[in-house]
N, C-alpha and C positions, 0 to 999 in steps of 0.2 A: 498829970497834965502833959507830960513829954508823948507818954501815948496816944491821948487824943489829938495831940498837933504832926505828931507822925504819920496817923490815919489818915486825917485830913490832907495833912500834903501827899498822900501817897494815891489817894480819894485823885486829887486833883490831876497828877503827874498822869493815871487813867483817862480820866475823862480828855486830857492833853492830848493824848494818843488817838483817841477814838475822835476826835474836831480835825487833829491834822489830816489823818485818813482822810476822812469826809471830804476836807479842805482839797486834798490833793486827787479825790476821784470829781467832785461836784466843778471845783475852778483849780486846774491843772499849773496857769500859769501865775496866779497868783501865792499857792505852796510853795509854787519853785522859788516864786521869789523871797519868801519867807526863810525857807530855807537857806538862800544864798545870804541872807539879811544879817546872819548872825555875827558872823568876825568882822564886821567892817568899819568896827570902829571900836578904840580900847576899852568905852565903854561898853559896848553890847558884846565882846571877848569878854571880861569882868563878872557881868550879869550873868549871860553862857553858863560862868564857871562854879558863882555862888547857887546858882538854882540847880545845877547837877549836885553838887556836893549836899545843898541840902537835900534832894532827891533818894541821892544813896546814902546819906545818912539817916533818913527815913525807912528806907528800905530796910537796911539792917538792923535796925530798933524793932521794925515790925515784923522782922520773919522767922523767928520764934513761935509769931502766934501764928504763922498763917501756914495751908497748903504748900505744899512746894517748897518749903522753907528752905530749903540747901538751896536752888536755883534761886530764890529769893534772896537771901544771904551772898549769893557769888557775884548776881548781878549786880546789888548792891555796892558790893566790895568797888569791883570792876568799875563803876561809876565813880568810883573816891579816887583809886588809884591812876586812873586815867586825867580826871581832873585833876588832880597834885603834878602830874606832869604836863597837863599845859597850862596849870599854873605857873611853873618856871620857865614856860617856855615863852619866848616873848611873840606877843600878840600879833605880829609883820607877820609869823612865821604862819600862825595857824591861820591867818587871814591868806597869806600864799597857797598853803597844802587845800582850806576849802574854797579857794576859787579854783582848782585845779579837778579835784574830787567830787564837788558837789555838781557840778551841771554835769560832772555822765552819772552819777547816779540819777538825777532829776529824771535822764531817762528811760529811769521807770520808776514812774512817778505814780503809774496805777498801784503795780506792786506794792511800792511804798504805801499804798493809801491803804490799801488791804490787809498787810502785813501790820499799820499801825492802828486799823480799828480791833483787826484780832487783839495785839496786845492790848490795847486800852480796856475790852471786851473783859480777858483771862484778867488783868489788874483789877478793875472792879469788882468781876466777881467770886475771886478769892480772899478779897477784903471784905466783903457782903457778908461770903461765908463763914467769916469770924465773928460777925458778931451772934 
């Protein structure tokens, strides 16, 4: 059961990547703002934090079976160990550091789109190819 709910979310965390792209090449200012969206309040900091960790705990459940499984495995890791620290870190702060960060990366926002349908892209289809 753990397996196929790891799939799935790992299924979805792809298809996540490949809508934001799209989102951020098709309507630029609406991404951005999506992106700015996330620390702005304790709850969506919170949310933020439980959907990464289940992300990377997913990841690392599923990269045994899959291609690339060290890069799979590190990222994953990297996703846990990052969230555990802004898990302790208090929400003012991360809400500071991403209104400071997030609008000059926004500007490149195409990049971003490109670089997030690839991943979505490489996600899928390394989960595809396991089964």
């Amino acid at each position: 059961m753990l397996d196929v709910a790891t799939f799935f979310v790992v299924i979805v965390c792809g298809a996540y990547f490949v809508v934001l792209g799209l989102a951020s090449l098709v309507a630029p200012e609406r991404a951005k703002g999506f992106l700015l969206g996330f620390a702005t309040t304790a709850a969506k900091h919170y949310l933020e934090l439980a959907l990464r960790m289940i992300v990377g705990a997913s990841l690392v459940v599923q990269a045994p079976y899959l291609e690339f499984s060290r890069a799979v495995n590190v990222f994953g890791w990297l996703l846990i160990v990052t969230t555990a620290v802004l898990l302790v870190t208090p929400w003012k702060w991360h809400q500071r550091f991403a209104t400071r960060t997030v609008p000059a990366a926004t500007r490149f926002i195409a990049f971003i789109g490109i670089a997030s349908i690839l991943l979505g892209i490489l996600v899928i289809t390394i989960l595809l190819r396991r089964l």
